[in-house]
N, C-alpha and C positions, 0 to 999 in steps of 0.2 A: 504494500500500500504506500510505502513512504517513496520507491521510486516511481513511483505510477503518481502522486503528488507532485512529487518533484519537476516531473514531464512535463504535467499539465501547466506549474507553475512557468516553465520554460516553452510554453507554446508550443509543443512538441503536439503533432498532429493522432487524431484516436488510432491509427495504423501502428503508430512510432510508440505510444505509450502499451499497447498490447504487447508490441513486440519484445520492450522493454520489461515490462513486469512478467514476461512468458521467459527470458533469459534470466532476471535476477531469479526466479524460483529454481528454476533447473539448476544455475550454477551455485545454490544453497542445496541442494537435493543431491546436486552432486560433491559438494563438498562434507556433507553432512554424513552420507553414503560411504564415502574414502579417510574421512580425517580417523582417528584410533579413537572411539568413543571415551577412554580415561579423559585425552583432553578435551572436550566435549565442548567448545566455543568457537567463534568465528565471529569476525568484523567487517563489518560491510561500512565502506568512506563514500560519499558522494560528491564529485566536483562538480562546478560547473562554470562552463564560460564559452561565450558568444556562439550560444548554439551549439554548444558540445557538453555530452553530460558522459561524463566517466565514473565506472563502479568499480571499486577494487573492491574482493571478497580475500580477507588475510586468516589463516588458520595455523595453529603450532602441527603439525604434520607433515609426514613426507608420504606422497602421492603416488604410488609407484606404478609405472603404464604397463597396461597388459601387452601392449606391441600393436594393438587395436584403435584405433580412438575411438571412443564411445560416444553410444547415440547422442547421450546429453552435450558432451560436447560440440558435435557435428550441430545438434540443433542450435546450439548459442551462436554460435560461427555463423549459422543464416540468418538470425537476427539480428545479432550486431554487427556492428561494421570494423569491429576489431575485437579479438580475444587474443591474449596472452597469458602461459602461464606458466607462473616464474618461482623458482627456488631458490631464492640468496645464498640461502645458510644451511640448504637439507636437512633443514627443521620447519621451516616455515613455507609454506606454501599461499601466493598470492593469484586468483584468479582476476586480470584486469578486463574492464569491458569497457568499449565506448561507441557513442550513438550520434551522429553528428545528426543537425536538425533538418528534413528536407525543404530546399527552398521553395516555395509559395509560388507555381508556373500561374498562379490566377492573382495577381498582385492589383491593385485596387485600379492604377494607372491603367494597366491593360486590359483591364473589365471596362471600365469609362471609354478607353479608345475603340473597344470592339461594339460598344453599344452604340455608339457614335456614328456605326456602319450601317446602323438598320434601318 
């Protein structure tokens, strides 16, 4: 809910905000699913700036790949427009996401000059 807020706050269009709160679950489901349940927490940061909204998901875990990439992954990968995921210290596992804002092809100017036509 809080990045699906966040979206809406950033003018991020109903396509863009689906897509987004359909990747921050999967990439808690998937982080939640791989991290060693003892450590049992994760952190989710939200940036934003001029039409770009980035989610880091930080967890104390190491992630180990079956040799496969998993579905969950491959899905976030279609929804956003950037995944990375990064290991600093083989304790800590960082899922990055980021969504840049589609630009607006119906912009107020080119409504008024197409109506202009009729």
């Amino acid at each position: 809910m809080t990045a699906s807020s966040i979206a809406n706050r950033m003018d991020f269009d109903i396509e863009e905000i689906e897509d987004i709160k359909s990747a921050v679950s999967e990439a808690c489901a998937y982080v939640i699913k791989k991290a060693p349940p003892r450590l049992g927490g994760f952190k989710l940061t939200f940036t934003m700036q001029d039409g770009l909204m980035e989610i880091r998901i930080s967890c104390e875990a190491k992630i180990v790949s079956s040799g496969e990439e998993e579905i969950s992954i491959r899905m976030i990968k279609a929804l956003m427009d950037v995944l990375a995921i990064e290991s600093p210290d083989n304790r800590r596992v960082d899922l990055l996401m980021r969504k840049r804002k589609k630009r607006n092809e119906f912009s107020s100017e080119a409504y008024v000059g197409a109506g202009a036509l009729i």
